[in-house]
N, C-alpha and C positions, 0 to 999 in steps of 0.2 A: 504493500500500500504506500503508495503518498502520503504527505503529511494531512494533505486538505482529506485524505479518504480516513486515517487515520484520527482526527478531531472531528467528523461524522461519526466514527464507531465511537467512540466515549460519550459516556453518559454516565450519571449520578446514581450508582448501585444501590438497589434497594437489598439486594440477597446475593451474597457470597457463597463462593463454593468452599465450606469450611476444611473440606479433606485437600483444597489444593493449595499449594505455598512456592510464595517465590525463592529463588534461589537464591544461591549466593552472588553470581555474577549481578542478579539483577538487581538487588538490595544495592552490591557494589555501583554500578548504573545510577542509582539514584542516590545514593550518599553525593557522588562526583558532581552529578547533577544542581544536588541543594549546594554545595561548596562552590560551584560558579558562578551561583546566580548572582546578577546584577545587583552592589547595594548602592546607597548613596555614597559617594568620598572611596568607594572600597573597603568600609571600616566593617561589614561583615557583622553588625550588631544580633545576628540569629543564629539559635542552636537548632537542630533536629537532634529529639528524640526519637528514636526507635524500639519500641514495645512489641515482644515476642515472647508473653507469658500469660496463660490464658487466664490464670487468678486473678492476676491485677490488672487485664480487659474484662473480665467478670467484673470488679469492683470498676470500672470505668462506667460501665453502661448505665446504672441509675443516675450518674454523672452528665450522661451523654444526651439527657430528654427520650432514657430507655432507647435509644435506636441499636440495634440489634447489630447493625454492620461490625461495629467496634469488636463485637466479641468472634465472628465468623471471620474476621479476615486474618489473611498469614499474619501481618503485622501492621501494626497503629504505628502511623509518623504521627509525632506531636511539635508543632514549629512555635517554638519559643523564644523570648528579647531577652535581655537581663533587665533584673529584678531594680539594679541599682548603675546606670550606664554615667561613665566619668571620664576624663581626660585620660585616664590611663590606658583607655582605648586607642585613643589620637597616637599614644608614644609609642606602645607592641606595634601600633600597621607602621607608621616610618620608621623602626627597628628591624621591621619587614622588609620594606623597600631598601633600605638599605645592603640588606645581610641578600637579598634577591638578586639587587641590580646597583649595589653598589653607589649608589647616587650620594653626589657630593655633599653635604654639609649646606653649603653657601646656597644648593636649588630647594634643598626642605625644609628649611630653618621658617621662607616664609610664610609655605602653606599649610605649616606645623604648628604656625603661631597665630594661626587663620581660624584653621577647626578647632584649636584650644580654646580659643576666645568664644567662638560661638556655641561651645559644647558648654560652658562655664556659665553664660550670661542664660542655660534654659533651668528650668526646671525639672526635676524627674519625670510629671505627670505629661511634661510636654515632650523630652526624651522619648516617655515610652509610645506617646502617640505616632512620632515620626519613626520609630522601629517597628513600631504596628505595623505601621501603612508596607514596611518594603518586606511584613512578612508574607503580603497577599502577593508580592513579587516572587516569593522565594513558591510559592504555591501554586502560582500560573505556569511556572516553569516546571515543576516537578509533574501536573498536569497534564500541559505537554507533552515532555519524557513519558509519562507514564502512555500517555495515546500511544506514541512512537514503537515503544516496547510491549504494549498488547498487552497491557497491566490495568486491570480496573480498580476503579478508585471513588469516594464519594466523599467531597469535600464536605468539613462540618464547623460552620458556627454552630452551632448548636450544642455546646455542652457548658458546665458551668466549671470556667479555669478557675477559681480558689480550691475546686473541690480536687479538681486536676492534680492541682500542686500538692496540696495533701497527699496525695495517694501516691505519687512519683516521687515526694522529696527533693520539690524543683526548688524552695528555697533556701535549704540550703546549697545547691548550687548556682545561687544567687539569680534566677530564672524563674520567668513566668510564661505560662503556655498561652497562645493565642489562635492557634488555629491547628484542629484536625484532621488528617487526611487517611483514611484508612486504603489500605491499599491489598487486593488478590485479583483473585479472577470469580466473574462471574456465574450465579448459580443458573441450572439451565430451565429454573424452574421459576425465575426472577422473571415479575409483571411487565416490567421496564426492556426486557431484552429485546423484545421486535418490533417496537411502538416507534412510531416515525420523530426524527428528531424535531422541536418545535423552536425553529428563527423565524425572525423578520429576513424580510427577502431583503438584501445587501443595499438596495435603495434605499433604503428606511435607516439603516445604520452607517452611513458610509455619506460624508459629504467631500465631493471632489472642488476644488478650489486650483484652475490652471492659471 
């Protein structure tokens, strides 16, 4: 498949096939996947978790507004920000660029003291809004991959993150969960599987401007 045939087959699984499970390679695939994506500045403000234990998807799903997928699928990605995000962010990625690409002192010094400033003059509550936003980035992309790779998935606001964090022991690793993606393959007995996909026809969404 193409990629435009490929984003036709995806759709938002109501029923997992709970006996089939991704691999390793493809786990692998999608780790590399989330670790690309696009952030702001490059500063990579999101973790993924990956949950592969069926007790603590069991103790997820009353979490989850009861949706069922959480517990059928091979594994729950959970994409999360940190808990408490600071300058010391700023100094690990040009620590990074440096020890990568060697870049001189004299070309990072300004735009080091750029994001420092701007990371210092917010708030946390505003912090985590602006790592919110690029984790629905890290999500549309993994979406994709997962079209690509013939991996079904159903993305979920829908659960209550404090109750998340509890159960995962995301604070202490200074993290809080924002968006869930569970990820298998589809059951063949799943409502959703043959039902025509529903867009707007590309005119309706699409404004060209020559």
């Amino acid at each position: 498949m193409n990629i435009i045939d490929s984003l036709k087959w995806r759709y938002a699984v109501k029923k997992f096939d709970s006996e089939k499970q991704l691999s390793d390679s493809q786990i692998n695939t999608l780790k590399e996947a989330f670790n690309l994506t696009a952030t702001s500045y490059g500063l990579q403000p999101l973790k993924l978790v990956i949950v592969k234990n069926k007790e603590i998807q069991q103790q997820l799903v009353p979490h989850s507004w009861n949706q069922q997928q959480v517990l059928q699928v091979s594994h729950l990605l959970v994409i999360c920000t940190k808990d408490n995000f600071t300058t010391k962010e700023v100094t690990n990625y040009f620590n990074l660029v440096q020890k990568l690409r060697n870049t001189p002192d004299d070309v990072i010094t300004p735009f080091k003291e750029f994001l420092t400033a701007e990371i210092s003059k917010k708030t946390q509550e505003e912090l985590f809004l602006w790592n919110k936003n690029q984790a629905y980035i890290a999500l549309g992309n993994l979406l994709t991959v997962c079209a690509i790779e013939k991996i079904d998935t159903c993305p979920m606001e829908g659960f209550t993150p404090e109750k998340y964090d509890e159960v995962l022991n995301l604070k202490e690793q200074n993290l809080k969960s924002v968006l869930v993606l569970p990820v298998g393959f589809r059951a063949n007995d799943d409502y959703m599987k043959d039902l025509k996909k529903i867009r707007k026809e590309t005119q309706e969404t699409i404004l060209e401007i020559n």
